[in-house]
C-alpha positions in Angstrom: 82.2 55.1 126.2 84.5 57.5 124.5 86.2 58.6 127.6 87.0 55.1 128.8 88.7 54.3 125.4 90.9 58.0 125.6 91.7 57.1 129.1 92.5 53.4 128.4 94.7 54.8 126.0 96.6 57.0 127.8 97.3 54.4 130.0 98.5 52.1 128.2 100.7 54.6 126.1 102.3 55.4 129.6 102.5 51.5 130.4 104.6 51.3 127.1 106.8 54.4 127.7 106.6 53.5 131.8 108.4 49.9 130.8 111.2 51.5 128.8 112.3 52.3 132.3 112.2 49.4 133.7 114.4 47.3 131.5 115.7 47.8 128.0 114.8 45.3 125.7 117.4 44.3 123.2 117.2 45.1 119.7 116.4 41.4 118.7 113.2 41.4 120.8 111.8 44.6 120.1 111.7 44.4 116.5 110.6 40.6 116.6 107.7 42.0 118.9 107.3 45.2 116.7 107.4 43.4 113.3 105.3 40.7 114.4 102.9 43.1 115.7 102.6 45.0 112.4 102.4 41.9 110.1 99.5 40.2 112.8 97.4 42.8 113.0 97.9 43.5 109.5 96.3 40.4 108.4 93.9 39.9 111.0 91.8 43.0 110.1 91.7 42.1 107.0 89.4 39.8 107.5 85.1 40.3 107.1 83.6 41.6 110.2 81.7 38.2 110.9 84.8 36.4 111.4 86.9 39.3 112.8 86.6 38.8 116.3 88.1 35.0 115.5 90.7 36.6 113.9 91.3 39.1 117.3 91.5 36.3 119.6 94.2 34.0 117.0 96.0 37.0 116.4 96.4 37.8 120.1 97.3 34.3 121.3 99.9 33.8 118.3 101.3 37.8 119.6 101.2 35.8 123.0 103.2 32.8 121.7 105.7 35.2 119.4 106.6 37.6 122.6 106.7 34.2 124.7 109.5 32.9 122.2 110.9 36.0 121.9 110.6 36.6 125.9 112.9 33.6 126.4 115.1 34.2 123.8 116.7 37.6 124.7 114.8 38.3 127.9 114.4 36.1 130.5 117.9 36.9 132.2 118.0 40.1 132.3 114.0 40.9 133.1 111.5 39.6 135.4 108.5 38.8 132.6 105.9 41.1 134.1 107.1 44.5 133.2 107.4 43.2 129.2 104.7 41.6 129.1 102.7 45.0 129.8 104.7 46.5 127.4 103.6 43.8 124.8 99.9 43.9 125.9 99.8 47.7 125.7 101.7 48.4 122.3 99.0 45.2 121.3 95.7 46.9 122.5 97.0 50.8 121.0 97.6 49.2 117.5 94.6 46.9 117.3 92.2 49.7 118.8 93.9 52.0 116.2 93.6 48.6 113.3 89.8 48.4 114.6 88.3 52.0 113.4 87.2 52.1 110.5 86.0 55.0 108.2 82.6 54.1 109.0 83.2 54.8 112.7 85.1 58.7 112.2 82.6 61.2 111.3 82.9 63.0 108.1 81.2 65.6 106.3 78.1 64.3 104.8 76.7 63.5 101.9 75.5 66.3 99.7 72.5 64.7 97.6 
């Protein structure tokens, strides 16, 4: 299990970096995407774990909706949507796997009773 979530990962890091070659976004939609990014996921894992995967899917369809917006906005003359919307979806899944450890999943030194 640990070496499908390095390897999905990697590829999406390269799916991110990979799409910067493809088109430039403009300033406008990356840091609408970026900042929206950070504020989502900010809020959505701060929620309990009973109601966290809830939270997931709203935040991922309002990411949706915000890059959608945004998409239009500055995008869709100068880029076909498939190439940013892997961008999106990859920079989505590295910072929500990244939101979704917790300390109780790393391993740490333990407990001397």
């Amino acid at each position: 299990m640990k070496v499908a979530k390095i390897l999905s990962v990697v590829l999406a890091v390269h799916l991110i970096v990979l799409s910067f070659f493809f088109f430039r976004p403009p300033v406008n939609y990356f840091l609408v995407t970026c900042l929206s990014t950070v504020i989502v996921w900010s809020v959505v894992f701060q929620f309990s774990s009973r109601k966290r995967w809830a939270a997931v899917i709203a935040g991922l369809l309002l990411q949706l909706a915000i890059q959608q917006v945004a998409y239009h906005a500055w995008l869709s003359a100068q880029a076909g949507i498939w190439w940013p919307l892997a961008q999106f979806l990859s920079l989505q899944y590295v910072v929500a796997l990244r939101l979704a450890s917790s300390p109780d999943d790393t391993p740490g030194t333990p407990v001397n009773r």
